[in-house]
N, C-alpha and C positions, 0 to 999 in steps of 0.2 A: 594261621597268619602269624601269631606271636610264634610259632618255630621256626618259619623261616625267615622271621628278625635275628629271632636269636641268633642261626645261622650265619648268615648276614654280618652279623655283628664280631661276631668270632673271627671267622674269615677277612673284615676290615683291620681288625685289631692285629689276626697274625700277619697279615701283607705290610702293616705298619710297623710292625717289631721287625720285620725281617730285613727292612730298608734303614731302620735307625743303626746308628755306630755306635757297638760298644764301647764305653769306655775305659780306662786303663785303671785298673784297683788299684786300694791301697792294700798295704799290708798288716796284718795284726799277729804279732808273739806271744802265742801261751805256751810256755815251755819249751817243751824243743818243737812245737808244733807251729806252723806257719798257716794262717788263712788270710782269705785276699775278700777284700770287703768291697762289695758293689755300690755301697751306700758309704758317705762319707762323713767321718764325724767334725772336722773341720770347715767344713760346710757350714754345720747348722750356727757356729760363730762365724761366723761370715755374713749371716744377716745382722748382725750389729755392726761389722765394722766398715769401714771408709772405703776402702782402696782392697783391692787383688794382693797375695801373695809378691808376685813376679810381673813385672811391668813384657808385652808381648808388642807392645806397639800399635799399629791400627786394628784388628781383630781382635784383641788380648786375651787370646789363647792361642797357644804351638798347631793345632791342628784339630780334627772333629773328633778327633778319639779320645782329648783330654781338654772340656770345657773347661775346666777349673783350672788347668796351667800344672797343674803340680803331683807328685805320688808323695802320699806320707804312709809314715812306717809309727807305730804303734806297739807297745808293748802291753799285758796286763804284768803288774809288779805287787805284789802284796794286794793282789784282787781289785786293783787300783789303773785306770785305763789312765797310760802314758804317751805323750806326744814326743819323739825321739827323735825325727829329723822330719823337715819336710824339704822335695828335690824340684829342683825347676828342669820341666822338661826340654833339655838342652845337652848338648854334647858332651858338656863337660859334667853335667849334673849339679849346680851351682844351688850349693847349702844355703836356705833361709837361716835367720838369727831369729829364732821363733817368738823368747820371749821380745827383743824392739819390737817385731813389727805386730804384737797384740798391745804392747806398753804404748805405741805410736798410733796405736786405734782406740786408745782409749779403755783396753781392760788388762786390769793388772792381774798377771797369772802367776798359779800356788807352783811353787818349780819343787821337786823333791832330785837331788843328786844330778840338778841339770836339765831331768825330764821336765816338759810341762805336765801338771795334772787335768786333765780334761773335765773338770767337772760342771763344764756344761752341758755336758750328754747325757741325752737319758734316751734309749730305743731299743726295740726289741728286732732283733733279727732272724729270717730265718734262711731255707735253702735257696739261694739264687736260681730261679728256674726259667731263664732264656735258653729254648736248645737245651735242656739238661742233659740228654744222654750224649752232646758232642763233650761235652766238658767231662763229665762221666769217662768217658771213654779215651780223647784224643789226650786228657793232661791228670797230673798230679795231683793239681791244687783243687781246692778246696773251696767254692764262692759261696759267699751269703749276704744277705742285702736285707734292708729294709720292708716288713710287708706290707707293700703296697693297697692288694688289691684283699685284704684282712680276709684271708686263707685261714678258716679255723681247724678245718683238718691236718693244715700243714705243720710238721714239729717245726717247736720253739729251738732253736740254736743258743743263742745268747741273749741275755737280758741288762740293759745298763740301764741306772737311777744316778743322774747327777756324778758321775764317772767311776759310781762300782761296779764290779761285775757280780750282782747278784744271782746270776744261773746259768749254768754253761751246762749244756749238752749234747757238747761236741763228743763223738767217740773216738780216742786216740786209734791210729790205724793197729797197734799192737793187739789192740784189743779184740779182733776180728779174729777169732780161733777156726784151724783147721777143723771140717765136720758143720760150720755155721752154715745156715738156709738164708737168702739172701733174696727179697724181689725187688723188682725195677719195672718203674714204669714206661714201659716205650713208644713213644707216638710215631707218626709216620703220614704222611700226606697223600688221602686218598681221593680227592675230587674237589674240584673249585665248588662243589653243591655240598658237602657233607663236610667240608674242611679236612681237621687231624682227625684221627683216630689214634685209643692206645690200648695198647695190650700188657699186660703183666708178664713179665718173663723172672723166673723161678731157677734158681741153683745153688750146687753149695761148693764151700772152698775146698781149692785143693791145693794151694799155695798163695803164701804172703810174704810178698818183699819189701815189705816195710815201707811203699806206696800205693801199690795198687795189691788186690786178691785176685787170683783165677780162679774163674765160677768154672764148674761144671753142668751145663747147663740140663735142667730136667726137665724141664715144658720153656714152651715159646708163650704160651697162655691161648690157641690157636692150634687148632688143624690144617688152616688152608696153606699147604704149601708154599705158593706163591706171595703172603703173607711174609711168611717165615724167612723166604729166600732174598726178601724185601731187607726184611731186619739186618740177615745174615752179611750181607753186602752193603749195603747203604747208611746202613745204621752201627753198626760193629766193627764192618768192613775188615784194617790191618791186625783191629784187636783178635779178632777170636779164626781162628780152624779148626779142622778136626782132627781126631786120632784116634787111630784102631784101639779099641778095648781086647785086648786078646785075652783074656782072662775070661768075658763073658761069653756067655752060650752064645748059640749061635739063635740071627732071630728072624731068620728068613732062609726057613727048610729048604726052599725050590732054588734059590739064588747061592745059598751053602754060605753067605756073607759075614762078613766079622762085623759083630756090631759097631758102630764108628761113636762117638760121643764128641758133643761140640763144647768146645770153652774159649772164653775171652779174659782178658783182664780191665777189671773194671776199678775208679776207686770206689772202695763200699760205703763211704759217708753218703752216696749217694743213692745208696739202697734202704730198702726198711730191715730190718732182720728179723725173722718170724722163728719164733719161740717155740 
């Protein structure tokens, strides 16, 4: 009875993620590296003050993809989380004057070179994982949010105390060396009674373009073909095809067949890397 709660519960919870609207990140600058933050630290001042960023009218927000009205852009600067612009969702993109309308709500903020200094924040974030292998796979960037649902297995990404960055470990994509082993978790949707399932899929690089790495994939984590053909297609889809290995033996005597080897490109922040 308690498993097919559990069950139950899973399946309500992903039917209900799958109908909510994502919403539109912000941006955070560590170096030359760009990540986009699910969770927003402008927010958490927000329950002190008055009034919205941007006035929207009867609904006051632009649409269901950005409750909050607005994208702010973020920098770390001398280890120090800076507020740099925030934009109103509109055509023109119409610049807040950040420190009036905190001075206008009632908190006087520490500006350094113009920035404001955020040092209302303190949170830990880690890998944003709605759909992770479409993100993984369809884009560049890089998400990470809030932990919600306090995932202890999950790596810590960033850590802020009152707007330092006291830990970051994030791995620059440079860092992914030709020869690395790489897994991935991959779900896939097997029955309204059993929900997701996932599998471990295993490879190592054989190029980095400075955003995403091609695996070369060595197990799917699975035998069942149909499984595999699932992932291949549905899951991976425009990322990954095959290519003749013509260098390797052959591995089907009766058939005389060139081995084929499958790769995709993924990005590997998304992966674990197994040592």
């Amino acid at each position: 009875m308690k498993r097919l709660f559990l069950i139950l519960t899973v399946n309500f919870l992903a039917i209900s993620t799958a109908f909510s609207t994502e919403q539109t990140p912000d941006k955070l600058i560590i170096g030359k590296d760009t990540i986009y933050l699910k969770s927003f630290p402008l927010e958490n001042m927000r329950l002190r003050l008055k009034k919205s960023p941007f006035d929207y009218g009867r609904y006051g927000f632009p649409h269901t993809g950005c409750y909050r009205g607005y994208v702010a852009t973020w920098q770390i600067i001398d280890e120090t989380l800076m507020l740099k612009e925030v934009q109103k969702i509109d055509s023109v993109g119409t610049q807040l004057n950040i420190v009036e309308y905190l001075s206008d709500n009632g908190y006087n903020p520490k500006t350094i070179n113009g920035y404001v200094v955020a040092d209302w924040y303190s949170d830990t974030l880690k890998l944003y994982n709605f759909f992770i292998y479409n993100f993984a796979l369809e884009s560049n960037e890089f998400y990470i949010s809030k932990d919600y649902l306090r995932e202890k297995d999950k790596k810590i990404e960033l850590v802020f105390e009152n707007g330092k960055l006291i830990r970051n470990n994030i791995i620059p994509i440079e860092d992914y060396r030709l020869g690395d082993t790489l897994s991935l978790d991959v779900y896939y949707y097997q029955n309204w009674l059993t929900g997701y399932k996932n599998v471990t899929v295993q490879g190592v690089i054989r190029n980095n373009n400075g955003k995403k790495v091609r695996l070369e994939i060595l197990s799917f984590g699975t035998k069942n073909k149909g499984i595999i053909r699932r992932i291949q297609k549905e899951i991976m889809g425009n990322s990954g095809n095959f290519e003749n290995d013509l260098s390797a033996p052959l591995y089907d005597t009766k058939r005389k067949g060139i081995k084929r080897i499958y790769y995709f490109w993924i990005n590997p922040r998304y992966c674990k890397r197994i040592e």
